[in-house]
N, C-alpha and C positions, 0 to 999 in steps of 0.2 A: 489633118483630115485631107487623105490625096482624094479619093474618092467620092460622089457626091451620095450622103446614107440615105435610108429610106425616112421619110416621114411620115410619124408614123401621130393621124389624128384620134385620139382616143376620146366617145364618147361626146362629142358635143352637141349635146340634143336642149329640142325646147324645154325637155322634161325640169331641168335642173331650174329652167328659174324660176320654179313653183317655190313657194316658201315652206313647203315641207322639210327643203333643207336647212332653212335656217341662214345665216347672215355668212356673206363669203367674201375673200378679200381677192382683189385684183379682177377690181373691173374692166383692164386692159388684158384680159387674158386671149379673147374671141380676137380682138385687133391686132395682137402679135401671131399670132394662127393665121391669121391669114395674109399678111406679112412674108409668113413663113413660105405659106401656101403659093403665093405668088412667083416666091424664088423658086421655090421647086418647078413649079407649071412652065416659067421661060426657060426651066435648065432643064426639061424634060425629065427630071429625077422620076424615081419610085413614089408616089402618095398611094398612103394607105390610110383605110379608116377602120374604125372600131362602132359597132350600133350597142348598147347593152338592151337589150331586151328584158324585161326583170320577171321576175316568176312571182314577186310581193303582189297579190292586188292592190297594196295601199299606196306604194311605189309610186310617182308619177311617171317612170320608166319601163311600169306593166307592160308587156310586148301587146296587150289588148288597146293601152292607149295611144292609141294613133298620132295624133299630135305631139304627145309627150315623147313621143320615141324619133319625130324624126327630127331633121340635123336642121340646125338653126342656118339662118339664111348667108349669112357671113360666110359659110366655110360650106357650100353649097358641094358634093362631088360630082366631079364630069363626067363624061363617058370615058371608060375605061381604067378610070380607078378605082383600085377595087375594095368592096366594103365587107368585114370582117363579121357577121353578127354575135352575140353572147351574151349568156345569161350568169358568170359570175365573175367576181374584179380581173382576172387576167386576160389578155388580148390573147394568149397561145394557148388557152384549155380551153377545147371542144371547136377549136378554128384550127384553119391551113394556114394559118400566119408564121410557125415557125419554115414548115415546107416552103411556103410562098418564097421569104426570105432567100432562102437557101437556094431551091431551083435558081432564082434572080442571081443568088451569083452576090450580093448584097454581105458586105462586113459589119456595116454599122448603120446603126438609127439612131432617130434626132424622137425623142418622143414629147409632143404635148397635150395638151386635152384638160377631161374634167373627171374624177376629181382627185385633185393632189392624194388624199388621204386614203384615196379609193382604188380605183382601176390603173389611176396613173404611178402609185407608189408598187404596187403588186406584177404591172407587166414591164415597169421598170429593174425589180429586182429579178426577175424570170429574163427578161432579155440578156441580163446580165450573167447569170446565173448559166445561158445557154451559151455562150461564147462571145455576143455580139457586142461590137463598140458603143458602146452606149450613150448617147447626149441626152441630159434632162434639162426642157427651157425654162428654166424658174420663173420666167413674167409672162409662158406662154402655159401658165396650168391656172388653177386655182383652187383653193381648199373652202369650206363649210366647218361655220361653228358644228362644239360636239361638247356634249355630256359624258364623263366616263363612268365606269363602272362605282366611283365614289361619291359622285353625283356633283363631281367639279366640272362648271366649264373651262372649254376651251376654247378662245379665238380663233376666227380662220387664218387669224394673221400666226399664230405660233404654232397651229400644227401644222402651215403650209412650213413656216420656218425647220421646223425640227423634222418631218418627213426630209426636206433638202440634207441634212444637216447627218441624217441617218443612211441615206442613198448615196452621198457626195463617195470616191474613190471606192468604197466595195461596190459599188452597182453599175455607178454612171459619173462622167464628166457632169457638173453644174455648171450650166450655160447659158447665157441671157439672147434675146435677139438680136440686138445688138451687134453683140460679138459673133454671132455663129454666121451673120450677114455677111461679115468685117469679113471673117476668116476663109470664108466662098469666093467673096469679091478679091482677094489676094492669090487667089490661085488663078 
């Protein structure tokens, strides 16, 4: 990593701690984001956010719910970075985020956010998909139990594991905070 990538926060609204989603795993996901968020802010990097606006009235992400849509208090954005809006899982369909990117001159991003199974698995695979270096922070996302179409649950703890495990080298580098801190601080 010579370069410092864009960071790219996807989604992190109050919307999600409604329990409409159901039980999530990595309750350190908001504290590693901003973690994150901090290194980027003293290194002057690229931040970038993602708002999902949702078109579901049932949605706690409805773009009518107010509350539910804006960005939790943790990962507050400043003046001048800039906020993406969208109404379905990928951060590059119907936004200037691949443009953005690119004009910036930008090779690679570090993506985290909410939620694993959601927006962060889909503009991971599109990032990837579009050329760009891809970093996924595995302790800076998090995923939401789910029901499938067999009427099996699923953990949030083994779809966040197997979206990793499905993204890892075709999509993105898997990267913890930790390390992607480590690897800044060494240059």
């Amino acid at each position: 990593m010579l370069e410092l990538p864009a960071l790219l926060i996807l989604d992190v609204q109050k919307g999600f701690d409604d329990p409409y989603w159901g039980k999530r795993n990595n309750a350190e996901a908001e504290a590693n984001i901003a973690r994150l968020l901090t290194e980027w802010r003293n290194r002057k990097g690229h931040v970038i956010y993602t708002k999902h606006l949702s078109l579901d009235p049932a949605s706690p992400l409805h773009h009518r719910n107010k509350l539910g849509t804006e960005f939790k208090e943790i990962i507050q954005p400043m003046d001048g970075e800039i906020i993406f809006t969208k109404n379905v899982n990928s951060g590059f369909i119907g936004t200037e985020l691949e443009s953005y990117i690119k004009q910036n001159q930008v090779k690679s991003v570090v993506i985290t956010g909410l939620s694993t199974q959601h927006c962060v698995s889909t503009t991971t695979r599109m990032s990837g998909n579009l050329g760009f270096k891809t970093f996924l922070v595995s302790d800076a996302i998090a995923a939401f139990d789910i029901t499938d179409h067999k009427g099996v649950h699923h953990t949030a703890e083994s779809i966040h594991e197997h979206e990793l495990a499905m993204l890892q080298k075709e999509f993105a580098t898997i990267i913890t905070t930790n390390e992607i801190i480590s690897q800044l601080n060494q240059q």
